[in-house]
BADRENTI-392730 format. One record per residue: residue in three letters; x, y, z of N, C-alpha, C in turn. Coordinates in steps of 0.05 Angstrom, whole numbers, plus 5000, padded with zeros to 4 digits. Layout:
// BADRENTI-392730
ALAXYZXYZXYZ;...
//
This chain:
// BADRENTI-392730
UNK595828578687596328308676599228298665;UNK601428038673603428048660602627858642;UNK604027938611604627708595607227808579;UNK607727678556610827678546610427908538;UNK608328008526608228328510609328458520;UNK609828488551611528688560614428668551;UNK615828408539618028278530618728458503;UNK619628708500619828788484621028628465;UNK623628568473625228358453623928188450;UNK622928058454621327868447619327878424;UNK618127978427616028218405617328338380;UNK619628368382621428598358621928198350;UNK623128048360624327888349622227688330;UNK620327748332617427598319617627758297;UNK617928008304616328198285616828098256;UNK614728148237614728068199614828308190;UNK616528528202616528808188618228718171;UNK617628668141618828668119616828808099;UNK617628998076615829158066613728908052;UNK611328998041610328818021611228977996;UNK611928837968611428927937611228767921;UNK608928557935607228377907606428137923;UNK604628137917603527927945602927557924;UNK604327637894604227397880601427257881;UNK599727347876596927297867596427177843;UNK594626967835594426957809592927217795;UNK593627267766592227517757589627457736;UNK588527717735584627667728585727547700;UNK583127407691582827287676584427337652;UNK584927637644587227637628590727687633;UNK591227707663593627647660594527917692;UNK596428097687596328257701598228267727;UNK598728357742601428437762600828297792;UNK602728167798603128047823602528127840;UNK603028327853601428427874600428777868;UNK599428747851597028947847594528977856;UNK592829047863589929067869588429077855;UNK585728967858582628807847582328987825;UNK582529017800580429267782578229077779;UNK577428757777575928617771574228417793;UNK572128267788571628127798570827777789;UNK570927617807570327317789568427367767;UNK569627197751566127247725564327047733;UNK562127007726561426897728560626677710;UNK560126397712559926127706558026137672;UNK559926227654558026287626560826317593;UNK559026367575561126287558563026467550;UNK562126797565563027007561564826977581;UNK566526727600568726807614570926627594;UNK570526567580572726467560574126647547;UNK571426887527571327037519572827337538;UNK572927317563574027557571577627457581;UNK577227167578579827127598582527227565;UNK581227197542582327207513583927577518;UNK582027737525582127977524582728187549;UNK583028077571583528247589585528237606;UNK587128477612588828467632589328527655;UNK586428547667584928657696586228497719;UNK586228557741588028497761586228427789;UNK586628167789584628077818585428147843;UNK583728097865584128147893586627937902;UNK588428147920590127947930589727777960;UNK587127837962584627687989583927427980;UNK584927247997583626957987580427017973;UNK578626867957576726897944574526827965;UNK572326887976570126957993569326727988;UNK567626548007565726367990563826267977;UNK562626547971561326557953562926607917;UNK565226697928566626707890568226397893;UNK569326277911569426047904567425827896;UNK565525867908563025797889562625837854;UNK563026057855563226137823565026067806;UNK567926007820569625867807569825627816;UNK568125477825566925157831565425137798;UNK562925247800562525327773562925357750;UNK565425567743567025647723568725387717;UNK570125257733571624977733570224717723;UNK567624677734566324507724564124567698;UNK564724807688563324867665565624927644;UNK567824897649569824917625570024587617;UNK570924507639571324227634569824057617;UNK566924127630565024007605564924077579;UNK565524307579565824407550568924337538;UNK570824257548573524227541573623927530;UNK571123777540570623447532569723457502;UNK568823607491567723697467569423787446;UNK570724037450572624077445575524207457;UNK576523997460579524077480581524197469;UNK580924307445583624567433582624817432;UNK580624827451578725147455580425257475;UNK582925437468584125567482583825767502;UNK581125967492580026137507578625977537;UNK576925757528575625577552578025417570;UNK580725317552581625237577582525477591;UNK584425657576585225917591582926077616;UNK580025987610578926027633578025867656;UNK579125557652579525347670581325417681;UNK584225527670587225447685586825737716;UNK585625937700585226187713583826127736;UNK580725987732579525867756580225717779;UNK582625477763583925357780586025557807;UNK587325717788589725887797588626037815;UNK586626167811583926317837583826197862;UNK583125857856582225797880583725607889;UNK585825657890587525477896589125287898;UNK588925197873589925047860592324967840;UNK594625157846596025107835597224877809;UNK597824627825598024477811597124437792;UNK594024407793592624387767592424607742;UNK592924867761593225087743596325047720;UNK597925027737600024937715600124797690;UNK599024537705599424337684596724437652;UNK594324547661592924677641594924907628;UNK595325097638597325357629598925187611;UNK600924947617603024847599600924757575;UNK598524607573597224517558596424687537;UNK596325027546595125107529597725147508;UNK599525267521602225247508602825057484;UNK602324717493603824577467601124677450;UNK598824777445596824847428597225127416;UNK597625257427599225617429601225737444;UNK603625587433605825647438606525977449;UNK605426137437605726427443602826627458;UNK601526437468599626577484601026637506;UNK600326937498602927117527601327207544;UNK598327167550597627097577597726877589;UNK597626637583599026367593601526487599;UNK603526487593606326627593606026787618;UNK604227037623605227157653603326997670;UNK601726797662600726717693602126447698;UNK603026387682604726167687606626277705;UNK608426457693610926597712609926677735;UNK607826737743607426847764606826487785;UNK605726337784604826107798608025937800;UNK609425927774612625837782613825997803;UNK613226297807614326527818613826407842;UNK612226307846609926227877611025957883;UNK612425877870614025587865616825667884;UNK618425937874621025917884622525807855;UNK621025757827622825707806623026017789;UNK624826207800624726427794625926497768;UNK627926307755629826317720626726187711;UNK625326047710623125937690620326117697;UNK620026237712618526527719619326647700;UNK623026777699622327067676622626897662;UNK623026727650623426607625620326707609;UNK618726577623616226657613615726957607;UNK615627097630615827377630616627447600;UNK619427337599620627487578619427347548;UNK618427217546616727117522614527277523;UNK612927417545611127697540612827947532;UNK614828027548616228307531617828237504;UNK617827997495619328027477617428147451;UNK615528047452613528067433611228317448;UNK611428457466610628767482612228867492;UNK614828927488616629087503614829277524;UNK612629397517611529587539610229537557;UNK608629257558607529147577608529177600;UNK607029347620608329327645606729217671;UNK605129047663604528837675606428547675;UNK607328487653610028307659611628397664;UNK611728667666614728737673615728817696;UNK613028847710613528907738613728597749;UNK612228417742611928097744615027997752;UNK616228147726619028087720621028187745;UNK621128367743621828537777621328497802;UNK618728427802617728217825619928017834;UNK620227887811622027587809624427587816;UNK625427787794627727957812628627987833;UNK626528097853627128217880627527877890;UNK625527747891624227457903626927327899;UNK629027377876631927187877633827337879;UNK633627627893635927757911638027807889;UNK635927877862637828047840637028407838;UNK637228477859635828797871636629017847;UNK638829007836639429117809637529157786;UNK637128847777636228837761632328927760;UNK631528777797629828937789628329087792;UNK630429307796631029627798631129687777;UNK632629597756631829677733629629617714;UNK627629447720625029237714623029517724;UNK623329497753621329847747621630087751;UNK624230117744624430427732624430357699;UNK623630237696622930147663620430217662;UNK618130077681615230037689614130467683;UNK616630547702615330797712615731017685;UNK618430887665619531027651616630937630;UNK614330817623611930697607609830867617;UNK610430847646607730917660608131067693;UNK608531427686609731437709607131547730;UNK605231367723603031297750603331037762;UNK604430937753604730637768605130627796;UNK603130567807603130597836604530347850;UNK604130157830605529817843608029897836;UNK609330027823611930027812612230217827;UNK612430327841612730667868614230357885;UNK611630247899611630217924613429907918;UNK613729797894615629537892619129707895;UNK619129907879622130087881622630087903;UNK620930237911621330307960621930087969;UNK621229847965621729517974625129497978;UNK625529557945628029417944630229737959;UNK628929957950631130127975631130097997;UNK628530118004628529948031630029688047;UNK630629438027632529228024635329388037;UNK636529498023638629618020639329778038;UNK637129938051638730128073638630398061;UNK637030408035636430668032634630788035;UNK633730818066631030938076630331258061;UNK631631398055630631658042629431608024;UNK630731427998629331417969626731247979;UNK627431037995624630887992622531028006;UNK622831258029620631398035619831548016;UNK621531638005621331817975618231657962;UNK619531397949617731267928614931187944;UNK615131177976612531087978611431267984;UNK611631507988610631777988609131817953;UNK609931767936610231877906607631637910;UNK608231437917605331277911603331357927;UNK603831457937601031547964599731817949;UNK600931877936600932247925599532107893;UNK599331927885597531817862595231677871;UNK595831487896593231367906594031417933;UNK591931567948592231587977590831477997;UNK588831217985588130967990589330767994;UNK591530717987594430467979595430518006;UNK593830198020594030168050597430068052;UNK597829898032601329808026602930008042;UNK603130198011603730438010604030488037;UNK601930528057601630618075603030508100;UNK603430208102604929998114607830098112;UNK607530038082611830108079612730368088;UNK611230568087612930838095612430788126;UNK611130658135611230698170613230598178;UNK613630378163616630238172618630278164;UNK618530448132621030588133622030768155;UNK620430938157620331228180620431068215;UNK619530898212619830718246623230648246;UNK624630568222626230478221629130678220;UNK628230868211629731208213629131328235;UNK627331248254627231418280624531598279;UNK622831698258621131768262618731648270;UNK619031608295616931478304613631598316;UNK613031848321610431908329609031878292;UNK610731948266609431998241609831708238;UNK610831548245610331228240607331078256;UNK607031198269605031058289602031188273;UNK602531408271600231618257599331438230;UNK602031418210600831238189599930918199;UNK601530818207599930558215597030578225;UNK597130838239593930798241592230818219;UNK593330948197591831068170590930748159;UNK593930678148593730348149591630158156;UNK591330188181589829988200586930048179;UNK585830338188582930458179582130268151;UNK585230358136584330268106583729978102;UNK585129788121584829588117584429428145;UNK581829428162582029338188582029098186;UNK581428888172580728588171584128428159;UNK585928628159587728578143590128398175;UNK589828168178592328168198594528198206;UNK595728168186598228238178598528588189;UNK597828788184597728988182598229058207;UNK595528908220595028978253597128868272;UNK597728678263600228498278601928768274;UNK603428828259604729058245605029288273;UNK602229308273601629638282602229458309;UNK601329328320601029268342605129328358;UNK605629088337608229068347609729338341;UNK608929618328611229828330609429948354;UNK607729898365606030048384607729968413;UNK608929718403610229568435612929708445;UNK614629768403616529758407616930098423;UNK614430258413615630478416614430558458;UNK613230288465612730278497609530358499;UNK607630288483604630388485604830078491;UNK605229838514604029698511601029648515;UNK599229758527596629688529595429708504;UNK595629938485595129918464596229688438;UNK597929698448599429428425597729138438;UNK597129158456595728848468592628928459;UNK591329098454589329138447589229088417;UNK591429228406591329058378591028818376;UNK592428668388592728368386590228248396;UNK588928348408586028268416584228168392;UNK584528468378581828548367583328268337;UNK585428308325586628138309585827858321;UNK584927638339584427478349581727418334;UNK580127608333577527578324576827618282;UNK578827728281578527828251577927578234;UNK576527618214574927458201576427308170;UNK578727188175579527048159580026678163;UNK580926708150582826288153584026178133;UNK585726458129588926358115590126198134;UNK591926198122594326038137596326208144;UNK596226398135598626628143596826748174;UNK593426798163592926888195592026678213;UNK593326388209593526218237595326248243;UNK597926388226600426358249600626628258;UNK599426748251599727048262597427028288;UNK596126948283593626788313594726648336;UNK596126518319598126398343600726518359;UNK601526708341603226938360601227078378;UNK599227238361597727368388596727198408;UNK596026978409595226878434598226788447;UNK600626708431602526668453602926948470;UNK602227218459602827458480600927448493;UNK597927398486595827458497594427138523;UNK595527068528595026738533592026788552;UNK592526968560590527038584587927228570;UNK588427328544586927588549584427428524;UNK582727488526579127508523580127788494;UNK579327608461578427738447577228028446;UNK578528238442577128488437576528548402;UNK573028588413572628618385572228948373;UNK573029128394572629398383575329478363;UNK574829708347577129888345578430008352;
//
């Protein structure tokens, strides 16, 4: 079968090999790091999610929400509200409306609650990093740390805003500064696995493939689950020439996260570059079928069928 896949250039010129370090998620109910991974799950529709959104700084899935937890925050939304008609200076209840909203997609409305709680508690510094993080998601990156920095001012050690903060950083191509945002993070907390694999990002940026293999190595050697992790060093090392130990991790990658498209697109296209095309079109198969409906994997759907125009969904591994 011919199709463009054989078009190497073609393929390299699509390619989204850019590392990930923060996939800008809203964070769990109490607040928490941009692109970090799930410690938590939706609460569920009761009075005790007011009560946890006050106190926690647990870190949600950066996976759109299933529909069954959008359900629950269908729920959670229409059970604050009613209770917010009663009394509407219950900070904890709206703080777990604005969170619900921010979950399921709703930006807009998440804001304008977050600001609300604000003129009521000017210094609620979880409002403060989830706000920054949804401006972050805006492209308004000075009124992001602004916020940010109204959480460290009053926690200098928090390094959940601070990586937030660094995030923001990278996102307005101030690579300095934040470089220095998490070697701050690591200098608090030198397990920080988001702060490993956000550092490698920005050496990576730069053209310093050693340190950033370095740092995503250092995160793999704390969690050796951290499919990211596992993404960025393939492309570091694809990008330096090591290419049979690049293909090896992408496969690790893939295992950890098969439903992930992005990933597979990934693998697929270093599989082309390095001349495995049958196997790189086999990726793109099996990615055809994967069980999402973002919007990031319709356009990645729509690349694989522009390579694949002819080819019949494969659903194996």
């Amino acid at each position: 079968m011919t199709h463009r896949l054989h078009n190497r250039r073609y393929l390299s010129a699509m390619l989204l090999l850019v590392p990930v370090y923060g996939m800008l998620v809203g964070t769990a109910l109490g607040g928490g790091s941009i692109g970090a991974r799930s410690e938590g799950k939706v609460p569920t529709p009761s009075a005790s999610s007011s009560q946890e959104a006050e106190r926690s700084w647990s870190l949600p899935s950066a996976t759109p929400p299933s529909p069954e937890d959008q359900q629950a925050l269908h729920r959670i939304i229409e059970d604050a509200r009613q209770r917010l008609k009663a009394a509407p200076d219950d900070v904890p209840i709206r703080f777990a409306l604005a969170y619900a909203l921010q979950q399921s997609g709703q930006p807009t409305e998440a804001i304008r609650e977050y600001y609300s709680i604000l003129t009521r508690q000017p210094t609620h510094l979880r409002t403060h990093n989830n706000l920054g993080i949804l401006l972050a998601q805006e492209g308004s990156h000075y009124d992001a740390v602004m916020h940010f920095s109204q959480v460290l001012a009053k926690e200098p050690r928090n390094t959940a805003a601070r990586l937030n903060a660094g995030l923001t950083f990278k996102k307005s191509k101030d690579l300095d500064e934040a470089i220095r945002q998490f070697e701050k993070v690591l200098e608090l907390d030198p397990t920080h696995v988001g702060a490993y694999v956000s550092l490698g990002t920005v050496y990576y940026d730069q053209g310093k493939l050693d340190r950033a293999i370095q740092q995503y190595r250092t995160a793999l050697s704390l969690d050796a689950r951290h499919a990211v992790a596992y993404r960025n060093l393939a492309m570091a090392l694809l990008k330096k020439g090591a290419a049979d130990e690049a293909i090896a991790i992408y496969r690790t990658a893939v295992d950890l996260l098969p439903n992930d498209p992005l990933m597979r697109f990934d693998y697929a296209t270093a599989l082309d570059i390095m001349g495995d095309r049958d196997e790189a079109a086999r990726q793109l198969r099996v990615l055809l079928h994967l069980p999402s409906d973002t919007r990031s994997y319709a356009q990645l759907r729509e690349r694989a069928e522009a390579e694949l125009p002819d080819a019949a969904p494969d659903r194996t591994r």
